[in-house]
C-alpha positions in Angstrom: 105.5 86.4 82.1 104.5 89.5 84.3 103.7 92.7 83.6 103.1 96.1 85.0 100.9 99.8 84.2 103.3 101.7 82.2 103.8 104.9 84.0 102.0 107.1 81.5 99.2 105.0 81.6 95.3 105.4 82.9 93.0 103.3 83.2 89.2 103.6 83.8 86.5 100.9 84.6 83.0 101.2 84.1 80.2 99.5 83.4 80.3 99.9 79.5 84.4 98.6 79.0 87.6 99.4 80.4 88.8 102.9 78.8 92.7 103.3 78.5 95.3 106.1 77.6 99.0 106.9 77.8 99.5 110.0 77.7 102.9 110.3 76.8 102.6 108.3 73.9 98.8 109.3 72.7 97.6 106.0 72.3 93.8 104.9 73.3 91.9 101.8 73.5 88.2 101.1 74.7 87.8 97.4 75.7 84.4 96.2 76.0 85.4 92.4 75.4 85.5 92.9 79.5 85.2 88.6 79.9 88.0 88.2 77.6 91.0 90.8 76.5 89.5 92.9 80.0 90.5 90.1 82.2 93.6 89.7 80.3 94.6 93.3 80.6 93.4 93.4 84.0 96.0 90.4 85.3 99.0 91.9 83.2 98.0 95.3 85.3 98.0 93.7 88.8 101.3 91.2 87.8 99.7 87.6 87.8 101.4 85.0 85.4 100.2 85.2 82.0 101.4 83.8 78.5 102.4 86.6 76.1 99.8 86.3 73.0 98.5 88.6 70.9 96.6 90.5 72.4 99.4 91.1 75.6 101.6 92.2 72.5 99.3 94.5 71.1 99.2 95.9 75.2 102.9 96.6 74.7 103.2 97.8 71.2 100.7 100.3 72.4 102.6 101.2 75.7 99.8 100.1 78.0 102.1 97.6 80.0 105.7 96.3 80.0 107.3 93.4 81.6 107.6 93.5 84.8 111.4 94.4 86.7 112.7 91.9 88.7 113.9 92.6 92.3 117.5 92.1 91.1 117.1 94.8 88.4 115.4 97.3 89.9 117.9 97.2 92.8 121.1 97.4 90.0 119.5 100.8 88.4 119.8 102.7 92.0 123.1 104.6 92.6 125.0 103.3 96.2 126.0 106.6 97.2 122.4 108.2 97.2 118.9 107.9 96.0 117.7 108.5 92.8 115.5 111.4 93.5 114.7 113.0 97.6 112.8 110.9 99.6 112.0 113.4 102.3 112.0 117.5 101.3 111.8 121.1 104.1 110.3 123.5 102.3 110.6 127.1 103.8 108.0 129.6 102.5 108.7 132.4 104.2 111.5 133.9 105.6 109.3 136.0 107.8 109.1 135.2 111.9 107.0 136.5 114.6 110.0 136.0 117.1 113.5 137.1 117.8 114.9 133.7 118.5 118.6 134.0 119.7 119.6 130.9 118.3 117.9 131.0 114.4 120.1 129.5 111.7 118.0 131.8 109.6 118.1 135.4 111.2 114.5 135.1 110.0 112.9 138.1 111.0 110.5 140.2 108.6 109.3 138.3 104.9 112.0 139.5 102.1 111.5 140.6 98.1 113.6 137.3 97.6 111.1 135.1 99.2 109.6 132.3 96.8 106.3 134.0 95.0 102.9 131.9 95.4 103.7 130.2 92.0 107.0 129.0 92.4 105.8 127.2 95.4 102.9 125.6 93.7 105.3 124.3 90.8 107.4 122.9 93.4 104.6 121.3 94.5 104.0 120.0 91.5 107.8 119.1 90.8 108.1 116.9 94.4 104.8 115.2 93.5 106.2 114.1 89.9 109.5 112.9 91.9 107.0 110.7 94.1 108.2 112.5 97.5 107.0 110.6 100.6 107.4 112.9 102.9 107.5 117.4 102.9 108.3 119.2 105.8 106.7 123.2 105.5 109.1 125.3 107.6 110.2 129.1 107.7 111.0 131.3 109.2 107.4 130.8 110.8 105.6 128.5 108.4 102.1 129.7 109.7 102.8 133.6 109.2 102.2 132.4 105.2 98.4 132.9 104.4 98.9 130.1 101.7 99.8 127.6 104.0 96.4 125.9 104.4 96.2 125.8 100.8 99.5 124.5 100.4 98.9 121.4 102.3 95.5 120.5 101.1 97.5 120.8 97.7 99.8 117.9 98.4 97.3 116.0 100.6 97.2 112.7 99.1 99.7 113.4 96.7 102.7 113.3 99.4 101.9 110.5 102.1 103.2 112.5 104.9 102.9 116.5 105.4 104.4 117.9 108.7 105.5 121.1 109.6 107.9 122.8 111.9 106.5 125.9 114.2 106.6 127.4 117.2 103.3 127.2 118.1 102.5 131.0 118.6 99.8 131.1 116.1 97.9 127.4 117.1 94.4 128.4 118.1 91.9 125.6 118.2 90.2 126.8 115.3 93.6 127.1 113.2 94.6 123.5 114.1 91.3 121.9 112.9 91.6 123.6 109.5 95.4 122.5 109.4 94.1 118.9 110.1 91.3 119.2 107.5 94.0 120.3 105.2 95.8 116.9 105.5 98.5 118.2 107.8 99.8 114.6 109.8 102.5 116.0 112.4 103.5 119.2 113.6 107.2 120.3 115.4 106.6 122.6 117.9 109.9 124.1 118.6 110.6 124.5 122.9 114.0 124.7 124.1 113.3 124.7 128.4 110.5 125.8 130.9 108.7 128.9 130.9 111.4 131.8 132.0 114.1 130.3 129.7 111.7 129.5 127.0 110.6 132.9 126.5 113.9 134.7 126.8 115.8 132.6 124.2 112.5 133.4 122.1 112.5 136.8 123.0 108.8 136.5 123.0 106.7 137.1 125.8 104.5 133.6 126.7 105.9 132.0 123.6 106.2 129.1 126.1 102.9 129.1 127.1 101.1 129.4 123.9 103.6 126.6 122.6 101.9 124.3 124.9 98.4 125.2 124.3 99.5 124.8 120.2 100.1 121.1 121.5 97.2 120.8 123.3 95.2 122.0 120.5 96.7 120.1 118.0 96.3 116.7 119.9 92.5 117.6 120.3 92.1 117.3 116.4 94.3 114.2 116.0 97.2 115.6 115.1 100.9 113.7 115.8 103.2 116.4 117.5 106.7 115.8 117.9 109.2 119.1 119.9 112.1 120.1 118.9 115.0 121.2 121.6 118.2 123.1 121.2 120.5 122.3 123.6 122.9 125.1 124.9 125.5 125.0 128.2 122.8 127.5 129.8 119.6 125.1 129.7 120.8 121.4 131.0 118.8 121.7 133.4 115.4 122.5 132.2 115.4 120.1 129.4 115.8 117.8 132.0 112.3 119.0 133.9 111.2 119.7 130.3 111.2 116.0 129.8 109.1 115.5 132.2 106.1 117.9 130.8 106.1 116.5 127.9 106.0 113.0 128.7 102.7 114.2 130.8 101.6 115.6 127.7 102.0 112.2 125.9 103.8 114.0 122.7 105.3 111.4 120.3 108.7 112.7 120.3 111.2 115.2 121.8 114.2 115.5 119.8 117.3 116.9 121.5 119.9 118.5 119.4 123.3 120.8 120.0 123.0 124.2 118.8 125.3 124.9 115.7 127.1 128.1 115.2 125.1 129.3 113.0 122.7 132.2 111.9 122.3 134.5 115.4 123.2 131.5 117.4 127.6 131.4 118.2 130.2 129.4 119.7 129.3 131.2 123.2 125.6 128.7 123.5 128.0 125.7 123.0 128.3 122.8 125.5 132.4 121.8 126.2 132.3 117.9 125.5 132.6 116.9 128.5 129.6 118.8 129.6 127.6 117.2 126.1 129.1 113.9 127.5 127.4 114.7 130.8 124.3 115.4 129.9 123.5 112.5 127.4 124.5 110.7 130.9 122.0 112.9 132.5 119.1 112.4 130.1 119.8 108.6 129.9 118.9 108.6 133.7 115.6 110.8 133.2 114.3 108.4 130.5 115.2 105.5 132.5 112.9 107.2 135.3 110.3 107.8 132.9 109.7 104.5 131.2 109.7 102.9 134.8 106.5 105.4 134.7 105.2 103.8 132.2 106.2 107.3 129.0 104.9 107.2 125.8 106.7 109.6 124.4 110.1 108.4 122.4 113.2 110.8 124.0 116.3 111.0 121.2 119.6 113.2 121.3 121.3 113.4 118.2 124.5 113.8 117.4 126.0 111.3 119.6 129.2 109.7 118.8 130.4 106.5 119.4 128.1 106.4 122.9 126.5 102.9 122.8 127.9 101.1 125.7 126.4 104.4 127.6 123.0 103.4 127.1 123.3 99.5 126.9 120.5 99.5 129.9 118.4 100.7 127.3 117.8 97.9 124.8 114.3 98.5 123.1 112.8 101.3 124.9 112.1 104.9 124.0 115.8 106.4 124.1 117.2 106.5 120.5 121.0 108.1 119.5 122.0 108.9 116.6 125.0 106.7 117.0 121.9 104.0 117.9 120.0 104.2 114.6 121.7 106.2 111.7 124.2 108.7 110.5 123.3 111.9 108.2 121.1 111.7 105.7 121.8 115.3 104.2 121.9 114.2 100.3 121.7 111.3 100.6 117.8 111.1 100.5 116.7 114.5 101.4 117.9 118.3 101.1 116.0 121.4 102.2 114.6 124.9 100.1 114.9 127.8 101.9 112.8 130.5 101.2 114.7 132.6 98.4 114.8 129.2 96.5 118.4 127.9 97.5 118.7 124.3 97.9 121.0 123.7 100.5 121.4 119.8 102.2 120.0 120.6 105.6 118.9 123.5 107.8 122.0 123.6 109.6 124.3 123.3 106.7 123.3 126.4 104.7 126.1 126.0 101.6 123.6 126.4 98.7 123.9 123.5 95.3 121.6 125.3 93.6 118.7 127.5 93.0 115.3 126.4 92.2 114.8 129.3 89.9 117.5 128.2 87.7 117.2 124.4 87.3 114.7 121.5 88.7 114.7 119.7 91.4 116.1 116.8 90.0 118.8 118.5 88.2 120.4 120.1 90.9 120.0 117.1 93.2 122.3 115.0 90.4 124.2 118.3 89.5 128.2 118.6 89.9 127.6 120.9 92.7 125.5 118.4 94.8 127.7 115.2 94.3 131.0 117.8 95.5 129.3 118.1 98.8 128.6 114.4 99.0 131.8 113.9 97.9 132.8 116.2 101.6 130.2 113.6 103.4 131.9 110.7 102.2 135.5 112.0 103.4 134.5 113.2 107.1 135.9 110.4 108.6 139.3 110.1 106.6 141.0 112.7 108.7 143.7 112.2 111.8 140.9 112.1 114.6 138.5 110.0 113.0 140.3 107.8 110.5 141.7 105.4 113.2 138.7 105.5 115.5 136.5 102.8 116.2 133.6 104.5 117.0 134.3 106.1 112.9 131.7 103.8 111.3 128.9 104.6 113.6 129.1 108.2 113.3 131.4 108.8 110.6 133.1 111.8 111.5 130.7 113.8 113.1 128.6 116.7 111.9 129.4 118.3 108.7 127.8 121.6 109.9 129.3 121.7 113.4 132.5 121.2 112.3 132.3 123.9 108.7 130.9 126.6 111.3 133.0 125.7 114.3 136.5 125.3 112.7 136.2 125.7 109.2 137.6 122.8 108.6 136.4 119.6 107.6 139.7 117.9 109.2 138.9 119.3 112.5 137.2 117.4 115.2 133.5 117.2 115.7 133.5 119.9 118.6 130.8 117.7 120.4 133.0 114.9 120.0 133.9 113.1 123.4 135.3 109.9 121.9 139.4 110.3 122.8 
């Protein structure tokens, strides 16, 4: 048979035996037999074929191993319709923003009394790290106006394979990058949304554009991935376009494109007509076929995109990725966002709240009634008059749950950047 730890259990070896505990169950055992039941123990640990004597009983009577799952039964525990726990978690932890920005989902301005205290953070902290979390995005408002961020990070670092965070740069000095980097921070967001005069007027910050740039410079000097993040609205088509450009120079990772929801300060007024959305995926799927001819490093994706494959079918394994290309929404399905007052809601742009962390875990609210209603929404999308007879349904399956709850307020509406007739 094979065997496994049990999850409870530690182990420590050293030169005198091999020391073990459960801690859940309060049982101990030094072996200093280390030729004999330490070998043993030792193969049931790492899973190699053993026979199931005595002393591998007395492992499992006292909890130290158990037989070991089988692909098939591991894969029969997990629920189809979502994950057993979040994979990937935003964080915000702060509500408090240096800038004005027209279009924030938040109307973050100055910190509130409602804002998560240091300690609720820290036990969330702890909470994602119990739930094995892969991946924890630290947001805001401004992320970097918190004076615990640092210590945030270095808190998870190791704990949580990946630690980003998303910004907009203001606040990147050379100095603050290296510290963020010695932290454990892996990838930072800068938020940029066009060239310098656009930039700083949707912002409403003077050089925001400019000190968003040297933010990426000084982050790449320390090693650290960066990755921007673009709102697209009918007034900026044309920078993003040029913006492209600078970026690729800069040899950032990735520049994610993405349609600016009604939401928060931002209105129906910033919104691209689908034909003009249409137009400029067109647009961009020209620019990053100039670029890779180049010879870009930088990965270019635009996201919602629906049903828009035969678009882009030039484009075969190169740096141009659609959401219709690679996946449909992951809200609740394997992640969900915290905003800064403790409300879980499933993604930044879709700010209906499940629960509160100050009332109930993590885990409880991601399997409450509350979260599985909204899933429930997800599930549907695509079983109304314009979608359920669509062929382009199964790629994007429906749309945008948030685009169409703050355009129409109505799920059975049309996704209004929906060019698919």
């Amino acid at each position: 048979m094979k065997f496994e730890l049990e999850a409870n259990t530690k182990v420590r070896f050293e030169k005198d035996g091999i020391y073990i505990m459960n801690s859940k169950y309060q049982t101990k055992e030094k072996i200093t037999d280390t030729e004999g039941d330490g070998k043993i123990f030792y193969k049931a640990i790492h899973s190699e074929e053993i026979e199931e004597d005595d002393i591998v009983k007395g492992f499992l009577k006292k909890h130290f191993i158990v037989p070991l799952q089988s692909y098939e039964e591991i894969m029969e525990e997990k629920n189809s319709r979502y994950t057993s726990a979040p994979i990937y978690m935003t964080l915000g932890i702060t509500s408090g923003c240096n800038y004005r920005c027209k279009h924030c989902g938040n109307n973050s301005t100055a910190p509130k009394e409602s804002d998560l205290k240091d300690e609720e953070i820290y036990k969330l902290l702890d909470e994602m790290i119990e739930l094995n979390l892969l991946k924890i995005n630290f947001t805001g408002g401004e992320p970097t106006t918190n004076p615990h961020l640092i210590e945030y990070i270095r808190y998870v670092k190791g704990k949580i394979p990946r630690i980003t965070m998303t910004t907009n740069g203001s606040l990147i000095t050379d100095e603050f990058a290296k510290r963020l980097k010695d932290a454990g921070l892996n990838m930072a967001k800068i938020s940029i949304d066009g060239l310098s005069m656009f930039h700083n007027q949707f912002r409403n910050f003077e050089n925001a554009y400019e000190k968003a740039i040297a933010a990426i410079k000084n982050f790449q000097k320390h090693g650290i991935e960066v990755r921007v993040q673009t709102t697209l609205t009918k007034d900026n088509t044309k920078d993003l376009l040029d913006l492209m450009e600078v970026l690729s120079d800069l040899k950032i990772s990735h520049q994610t494109i993405v349609p600016v929801c009604p939401i928060g300060r931002a209105d129906r007024e910033m919104m691209l007509d689908k034909e003009s959305y249409k137009n400029f995926i067109y647009d961009m799927h020209l620019k990053v076929k100039d670029l890779i001819e180049k010879g870009t490093t930088t990965n270019f994706q635009i996201r919602p995109v629906f049903g828009a494959r035969e678009l882009f079918e030039g484009l075969k394994n190169t740096s141009f990725e659609t959401l219709s290309m690679k996946y449909s929404c992951e809200a609740l399905q394997n992640t969900m966002e915290i905003q800064p007052n403790g409300d879980i809601v499933p993604c930044s742009f879709l700010s209906l709240p499940i629960g509160n962390v100050r009332n109930k875990s993590l885990l409880e609210i991601w399997k409450d009634a509350e979260a599985n209603k909204l899933r429930g929404l997800f599930e549907n999308n695509k079983n109304n008059e314009h979608c359920s007879n669509c062929s382009k349904s199964e790629l994007c399956n429906g749309g945008c749950i948030a685009n169409k709850y703050y355009y129409h307020n109505d799920l059975t509406k049309k996704e209004p950047y929906c060019f698919v007739d």
